[in-house]
C-alpha positions as CSV (number, residue, x, y, z in Angstrom):
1,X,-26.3,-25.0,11.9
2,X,-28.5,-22.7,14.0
3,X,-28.4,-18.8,12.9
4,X,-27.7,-16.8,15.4
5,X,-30.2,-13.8,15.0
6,X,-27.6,-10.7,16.3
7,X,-25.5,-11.5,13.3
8,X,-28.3,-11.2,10.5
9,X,-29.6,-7.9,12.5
10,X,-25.9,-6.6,12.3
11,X,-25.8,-7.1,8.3
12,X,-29.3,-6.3,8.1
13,X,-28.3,-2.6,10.0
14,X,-25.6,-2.1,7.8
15,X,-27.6,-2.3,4.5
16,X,-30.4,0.2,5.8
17,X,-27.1,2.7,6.7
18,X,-25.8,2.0,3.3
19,X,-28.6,3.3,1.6
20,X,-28.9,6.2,3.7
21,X,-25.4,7.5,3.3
22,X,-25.9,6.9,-0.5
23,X,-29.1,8.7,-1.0
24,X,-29.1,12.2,0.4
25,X,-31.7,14.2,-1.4
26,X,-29.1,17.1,-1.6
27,X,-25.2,16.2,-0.7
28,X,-24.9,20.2,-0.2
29,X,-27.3,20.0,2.7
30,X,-26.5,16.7,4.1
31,X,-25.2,16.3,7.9
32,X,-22.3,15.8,8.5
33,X,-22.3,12.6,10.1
34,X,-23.8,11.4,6.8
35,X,-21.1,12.5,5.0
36,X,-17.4,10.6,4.7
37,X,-14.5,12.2,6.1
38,X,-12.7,14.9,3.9
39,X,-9.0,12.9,4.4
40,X,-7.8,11.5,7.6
41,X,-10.2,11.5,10.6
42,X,-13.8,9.3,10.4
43,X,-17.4,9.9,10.4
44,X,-20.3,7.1,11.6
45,X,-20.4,7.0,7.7
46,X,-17.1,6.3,7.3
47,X,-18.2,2.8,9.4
48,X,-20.8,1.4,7.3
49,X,-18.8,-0.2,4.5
50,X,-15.8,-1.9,6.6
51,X,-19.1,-3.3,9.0
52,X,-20.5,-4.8,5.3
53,X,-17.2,-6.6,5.0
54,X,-17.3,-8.0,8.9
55,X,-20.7,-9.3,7.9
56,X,-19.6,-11.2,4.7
57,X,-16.9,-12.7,7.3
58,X,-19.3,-13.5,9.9
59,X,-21.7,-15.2,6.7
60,X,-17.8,-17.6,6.2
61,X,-18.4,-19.0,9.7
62,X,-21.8,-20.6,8.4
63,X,-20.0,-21.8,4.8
64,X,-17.5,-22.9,6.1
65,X,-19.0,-26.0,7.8
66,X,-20.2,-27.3,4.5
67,X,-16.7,-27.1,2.8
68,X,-15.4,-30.4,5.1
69,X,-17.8,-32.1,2.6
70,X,-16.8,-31.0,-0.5
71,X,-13.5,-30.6,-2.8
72,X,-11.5,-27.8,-2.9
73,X,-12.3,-27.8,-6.7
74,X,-15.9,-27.4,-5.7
75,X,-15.4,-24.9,-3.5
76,X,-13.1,-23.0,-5.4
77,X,-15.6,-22.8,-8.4
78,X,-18.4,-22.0,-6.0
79,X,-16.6,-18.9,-4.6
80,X,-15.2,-18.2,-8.1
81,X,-18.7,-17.6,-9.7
82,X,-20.1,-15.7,-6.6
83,X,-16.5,-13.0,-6.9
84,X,-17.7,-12.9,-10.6
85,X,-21.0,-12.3,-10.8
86,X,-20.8,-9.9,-7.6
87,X,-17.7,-7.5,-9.4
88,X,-19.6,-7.4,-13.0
89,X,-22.8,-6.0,-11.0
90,X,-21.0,-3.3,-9.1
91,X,-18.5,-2.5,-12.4
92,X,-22.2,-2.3,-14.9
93,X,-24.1,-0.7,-12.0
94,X,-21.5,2.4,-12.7
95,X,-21.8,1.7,-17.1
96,X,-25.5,1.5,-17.1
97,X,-27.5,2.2,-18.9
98,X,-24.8,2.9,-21.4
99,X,-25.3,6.5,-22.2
100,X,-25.0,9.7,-20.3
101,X,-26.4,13.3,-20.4
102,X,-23.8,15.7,-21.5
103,X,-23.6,19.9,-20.5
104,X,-26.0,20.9,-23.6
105,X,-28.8,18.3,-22.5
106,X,-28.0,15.9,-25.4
107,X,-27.7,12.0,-24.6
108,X,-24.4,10.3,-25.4
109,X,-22.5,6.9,-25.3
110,X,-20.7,6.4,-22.5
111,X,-17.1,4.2,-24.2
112,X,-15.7,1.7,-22.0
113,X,-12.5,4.2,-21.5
114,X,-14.7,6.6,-19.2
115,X,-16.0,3.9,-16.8
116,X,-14.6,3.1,-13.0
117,X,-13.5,-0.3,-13.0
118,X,-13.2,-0.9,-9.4
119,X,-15.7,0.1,-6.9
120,X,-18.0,-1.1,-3.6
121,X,-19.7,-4.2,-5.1
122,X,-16.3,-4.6,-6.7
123,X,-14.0,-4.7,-3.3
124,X,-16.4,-6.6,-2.0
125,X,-16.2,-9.0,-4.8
126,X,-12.6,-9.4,-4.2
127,X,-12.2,-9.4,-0.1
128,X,-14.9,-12.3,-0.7
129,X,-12.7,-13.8,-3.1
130,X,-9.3,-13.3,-1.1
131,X,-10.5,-13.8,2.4
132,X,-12.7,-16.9,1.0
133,X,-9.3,-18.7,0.0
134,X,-7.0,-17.2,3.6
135,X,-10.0,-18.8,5.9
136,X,-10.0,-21.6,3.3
137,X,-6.8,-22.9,3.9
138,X,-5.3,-21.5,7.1
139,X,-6.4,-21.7,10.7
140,X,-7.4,-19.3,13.6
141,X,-4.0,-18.2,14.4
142,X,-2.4,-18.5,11.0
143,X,-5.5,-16.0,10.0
144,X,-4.1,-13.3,12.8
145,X,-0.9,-14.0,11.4
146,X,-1.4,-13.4,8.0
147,X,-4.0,-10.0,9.0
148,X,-1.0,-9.1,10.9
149,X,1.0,-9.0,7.9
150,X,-1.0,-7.2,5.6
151,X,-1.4,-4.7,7.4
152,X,2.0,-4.0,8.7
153,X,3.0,-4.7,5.1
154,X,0.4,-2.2,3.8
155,X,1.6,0.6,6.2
156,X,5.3,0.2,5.1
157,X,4.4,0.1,1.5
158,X,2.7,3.6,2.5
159,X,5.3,5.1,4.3
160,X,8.1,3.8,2.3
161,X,6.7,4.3,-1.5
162,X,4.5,8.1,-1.0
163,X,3.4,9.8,1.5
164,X,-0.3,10.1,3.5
165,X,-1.6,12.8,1.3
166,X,-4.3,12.3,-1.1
167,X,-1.8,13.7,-4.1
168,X,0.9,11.6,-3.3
169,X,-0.6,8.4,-1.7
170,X,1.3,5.4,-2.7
171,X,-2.0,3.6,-3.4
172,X,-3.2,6.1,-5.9
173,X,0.3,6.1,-7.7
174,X,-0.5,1.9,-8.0
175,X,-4.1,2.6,-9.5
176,X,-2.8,5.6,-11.8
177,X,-0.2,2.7,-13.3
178,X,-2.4,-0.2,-13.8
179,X,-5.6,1.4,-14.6
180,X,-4.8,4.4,-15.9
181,X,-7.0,7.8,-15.0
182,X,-10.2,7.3,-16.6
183,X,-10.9,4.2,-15.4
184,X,-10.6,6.2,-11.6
185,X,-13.2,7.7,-9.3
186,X,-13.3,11.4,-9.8
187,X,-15.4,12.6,-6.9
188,X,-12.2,14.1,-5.0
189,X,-11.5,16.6,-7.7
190,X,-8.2,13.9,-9.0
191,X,-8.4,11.2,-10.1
192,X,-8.1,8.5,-7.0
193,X,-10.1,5.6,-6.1
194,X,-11.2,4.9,-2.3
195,X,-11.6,1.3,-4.0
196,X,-8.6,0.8,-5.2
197,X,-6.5,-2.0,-6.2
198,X,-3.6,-1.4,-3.4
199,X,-6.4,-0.4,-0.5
200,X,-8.1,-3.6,-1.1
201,X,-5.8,-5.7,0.6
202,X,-6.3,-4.1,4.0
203,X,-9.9,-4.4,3.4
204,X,-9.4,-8.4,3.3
205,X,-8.7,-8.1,7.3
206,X,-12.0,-7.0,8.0
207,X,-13.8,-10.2,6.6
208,X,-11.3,-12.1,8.1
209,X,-12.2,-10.5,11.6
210,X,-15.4,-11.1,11.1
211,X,-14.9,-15.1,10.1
212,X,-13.2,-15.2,13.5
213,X,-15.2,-13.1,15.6
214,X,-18.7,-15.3,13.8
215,X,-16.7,-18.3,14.5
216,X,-16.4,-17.5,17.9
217,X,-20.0,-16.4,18.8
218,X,-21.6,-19.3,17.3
219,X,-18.8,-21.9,19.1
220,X,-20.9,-22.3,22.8
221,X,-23.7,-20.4,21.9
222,X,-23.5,-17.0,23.7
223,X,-23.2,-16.4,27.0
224,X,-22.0,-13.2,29.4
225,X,-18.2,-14.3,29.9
226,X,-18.2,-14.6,25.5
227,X,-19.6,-10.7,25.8
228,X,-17.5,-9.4,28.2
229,X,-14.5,-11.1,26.4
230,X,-15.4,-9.6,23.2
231,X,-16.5,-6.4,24.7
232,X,-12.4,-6.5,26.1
233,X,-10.8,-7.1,22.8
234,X,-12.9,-4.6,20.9
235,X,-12.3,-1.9,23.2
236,X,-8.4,-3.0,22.8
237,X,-8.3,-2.8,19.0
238,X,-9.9,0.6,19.4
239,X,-6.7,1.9,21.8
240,X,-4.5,0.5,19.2
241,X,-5.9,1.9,16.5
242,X,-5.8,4.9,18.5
243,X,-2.1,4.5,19.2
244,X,-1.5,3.8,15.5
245,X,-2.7,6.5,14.2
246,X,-0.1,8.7,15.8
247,X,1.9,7.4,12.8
248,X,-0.3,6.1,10.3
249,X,-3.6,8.1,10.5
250,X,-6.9,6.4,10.7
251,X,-8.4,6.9,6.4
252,X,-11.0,5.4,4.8
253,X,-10.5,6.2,2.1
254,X,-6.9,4.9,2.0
255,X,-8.6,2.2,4.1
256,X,-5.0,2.7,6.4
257,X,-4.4,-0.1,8.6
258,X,-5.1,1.7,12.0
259,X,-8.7,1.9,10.5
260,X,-9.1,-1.1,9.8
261,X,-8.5,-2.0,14.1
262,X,-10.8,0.8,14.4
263,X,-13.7,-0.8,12.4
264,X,-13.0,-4.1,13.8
265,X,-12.9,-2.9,17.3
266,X,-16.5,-1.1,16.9
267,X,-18.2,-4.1,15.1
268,X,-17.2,-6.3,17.8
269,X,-18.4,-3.9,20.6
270,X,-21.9,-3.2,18.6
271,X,-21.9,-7.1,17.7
272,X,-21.6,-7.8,21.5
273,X,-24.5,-5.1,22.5
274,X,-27.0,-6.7,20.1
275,X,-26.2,-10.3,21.5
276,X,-27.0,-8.9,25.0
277,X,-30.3,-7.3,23.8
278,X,-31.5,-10.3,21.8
279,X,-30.3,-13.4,23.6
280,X,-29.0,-12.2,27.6
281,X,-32.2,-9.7,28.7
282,X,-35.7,-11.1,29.9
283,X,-36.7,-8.9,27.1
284,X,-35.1,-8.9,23.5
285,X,-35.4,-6.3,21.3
286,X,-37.9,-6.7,18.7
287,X,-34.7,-5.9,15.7
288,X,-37.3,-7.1,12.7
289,X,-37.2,-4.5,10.4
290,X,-33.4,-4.9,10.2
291,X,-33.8,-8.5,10.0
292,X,-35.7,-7.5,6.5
293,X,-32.2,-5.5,5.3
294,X,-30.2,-8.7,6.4
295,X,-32.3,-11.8,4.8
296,X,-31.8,-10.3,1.1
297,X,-29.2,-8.0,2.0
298,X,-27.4,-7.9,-1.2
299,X,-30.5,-7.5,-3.7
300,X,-31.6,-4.6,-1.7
301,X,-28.4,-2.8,-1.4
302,X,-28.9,-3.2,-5.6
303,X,-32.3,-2.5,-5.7
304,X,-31.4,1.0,-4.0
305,X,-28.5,1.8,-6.3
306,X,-30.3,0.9,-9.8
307,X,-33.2,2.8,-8.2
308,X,-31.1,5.8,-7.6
309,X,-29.2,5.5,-11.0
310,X,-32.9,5.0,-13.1
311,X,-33.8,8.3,-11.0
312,X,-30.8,10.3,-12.3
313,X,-31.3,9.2,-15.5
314,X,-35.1,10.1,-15.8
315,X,-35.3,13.8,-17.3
316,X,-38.9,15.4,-16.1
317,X,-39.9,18.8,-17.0
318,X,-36.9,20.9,-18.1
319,X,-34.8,17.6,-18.4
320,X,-33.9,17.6,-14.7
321,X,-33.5,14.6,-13.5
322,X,-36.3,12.6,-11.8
323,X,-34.1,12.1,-8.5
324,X,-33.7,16.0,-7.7
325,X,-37.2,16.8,-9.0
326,X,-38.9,14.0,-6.5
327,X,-36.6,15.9,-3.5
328,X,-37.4,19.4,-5.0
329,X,-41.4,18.8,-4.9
330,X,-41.8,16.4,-2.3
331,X,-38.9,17.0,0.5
332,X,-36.8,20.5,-0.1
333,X,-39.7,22.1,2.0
334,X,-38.9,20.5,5.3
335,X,-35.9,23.0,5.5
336,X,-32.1,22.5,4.8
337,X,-30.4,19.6,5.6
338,X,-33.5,17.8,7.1
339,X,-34.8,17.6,3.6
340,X,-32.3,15.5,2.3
341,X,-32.5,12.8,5.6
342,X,-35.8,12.7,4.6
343,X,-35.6,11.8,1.4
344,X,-33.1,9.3,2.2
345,X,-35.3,8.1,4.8
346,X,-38.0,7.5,2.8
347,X,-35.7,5.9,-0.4
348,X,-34.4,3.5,2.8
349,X,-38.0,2.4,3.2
350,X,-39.0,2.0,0.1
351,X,-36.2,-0.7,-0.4
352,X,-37.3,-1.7,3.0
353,X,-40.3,-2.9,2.0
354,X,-39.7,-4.4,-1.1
355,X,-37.2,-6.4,1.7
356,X,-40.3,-7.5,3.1
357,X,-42.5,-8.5,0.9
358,X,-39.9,-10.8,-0.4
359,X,-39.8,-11.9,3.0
360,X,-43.1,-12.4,3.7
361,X,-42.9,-14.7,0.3
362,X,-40.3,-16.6,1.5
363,X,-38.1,-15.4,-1.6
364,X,-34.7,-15.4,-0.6
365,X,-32.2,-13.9,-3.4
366,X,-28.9,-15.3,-3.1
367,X,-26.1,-14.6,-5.9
């Protein structure tokens, strides 16, 4: 089946986001806009993750003209070792390499009690899993159906069993049960998870949006009526999610329903902009160097975070880390806050170009 080019520059964006937002050379200094959201409320940030999962969706719409051919058994297996492979690489990306540096400098083993279990390569593991079985077996409108569901279901479980706080969430009480603290994310000063078990399942409805929102730009080809059409629904999931979150704010970090409308809503609007530019005008935009992110989009997006882990682990000098020593000597003189882009910048092309080289080999790394 032919690719259509907007949907590999759309992953391939998201990636070379992703590593930008997860590389600031000092998070003290760091825009805000590069930052996530405190609690309720959303940054561009905050829209780089749930844009991942609409690509994995959109990738479905591809697959899933090979499965006609093929038994569910062989299918199931097939998904089964990717979800596998995909959650052990996130969950020993966060273990490795095994030991840590403690207050007094010294180097110690890191027991499996103190890791985070769940995570980003992790959720994405499972919504591939999840949403890989849902498109599977159900069709287009048993798909809205069941997204329907979830996430009604999700905001009543919400409401009903805690409250919208980041204390008392009902999502965090279901992580604190089944995995226990230590096994939690930390960052927020308690121990909650933005990855969580509970918050997963919302999460699911963006790759199904993107299966149906793939399906539907490659069905026909594309053409102005498809845009406008998708242009319509996206700015319509974007005054629902704006309605919704009168009562169930828009949170990324409790992935809330409403934002999960939201995110759809802007993929589809900056999905239908980069059809226009590439396949409508008399002159596409050259999107290349995204393309790059999006043909090995997954090994780069590791590459970049066992980059960044090997750089915090590396004592130089006084034993601080290589990561902040490269930023103290090579970017902290720009000035606040544009120090740290830059360094992120340059850590984005870096990755970059170890994207294209494999490119210009032909080497496509698939898991």
């Amino acid at each position: 089946m032919k690719r259509f080019k907007a949907l590999d520059v759309f992953r391939g964006l998201t990636i070379c986001l992703m590593i930008i937002v997860n590389t600031s050379g000092d998070w003290s200094l760091t825009f805000g806009p590069l930052l996530h959201a405190n609690w309720h409320g959303f940054t561009p940030t905050d829209l780089v993750f749930p844009s991942f999962l609409f690509a994995v969706g959109n990738a479905f719409a591809f697959v899933k003209t090979g499965w006609g051919t093929k038994t569910f058994s062989d299918v199931f297996l097939k998904i089964a070792k990717r979800t596998v492979i995909i959650f052990l690489l996130g969950y020993t990306m966060y273990w490795i390499p095994f030991v840590r540096w403690t207050a007094a400098g010294d180097l110690a083993f890191t027991p499996f009690s103190d890791t985070r279990i769940l995570g980003v390569l992790q959720r994405i593991a499972l919504c591939y899993f999840l949403g890989a079985v849902l498109i599977y077996f159900l069709n287009k409108r048993q798909l809205i159906i069941a997204s329907g569901f979830i996430l009604v279901g999700y905001w009543l479980s919400l409401y009903a069993f805690g409250d919208y706080t980041l204390e008392g969430n009902f999502a965090r009480i279901v992580d604190r049960f089944v995995l226990g603290d230590s096994h939690l994310y930390g960052g927020d000063g308690i121990p909650f998870d933005p990855e969580g078990i509970l918050s997963t399942f919302p999460a699911i409805v963006n790759v199904i949006g993107g299966y149906l929102v793939g399906k539907y730009v490659i069905d026909g080809g594309v053409n102005f009526e498809k845009l406008a059409k998708m242009l319509l629904v996206g700015v319509g999931l974007l005054v629902l999610a704006y309605v919704w979150d009168l009562a169930l704010p828009i949170n990324k970090k409790l992935w809330t329903s409403s934002f999960v409308v939201l995110t759809i809503g802007m993929d589809m609007i900056l999905l239908a902009i980069l059809m226009y530019s590439i396949d409508l005008v008399k002159k596409p935009v050259n999107y290349h160097f995204f393309e790059v992110f999006g043909k090995n989009s997954l090994f780069i997006y590791l590459l970049s975070e066992y980059l960044a882990i090997g750089m915090n682990f590396i004592r130089v000098g006084d034993k601080q880390s290589l990561y902040s020593y490269v930023y103290e000597k090579g970017f902290s003189w720009i000035g606040p806050y544009y120090g740290a882009f830059f360094f992120a910048f340059v850590f984005m092309l870096l990755c970059w170009a170890a994207g294209w080289w494999l490119d210009k080999k032909k080497i496509y790394i698939k898991v």
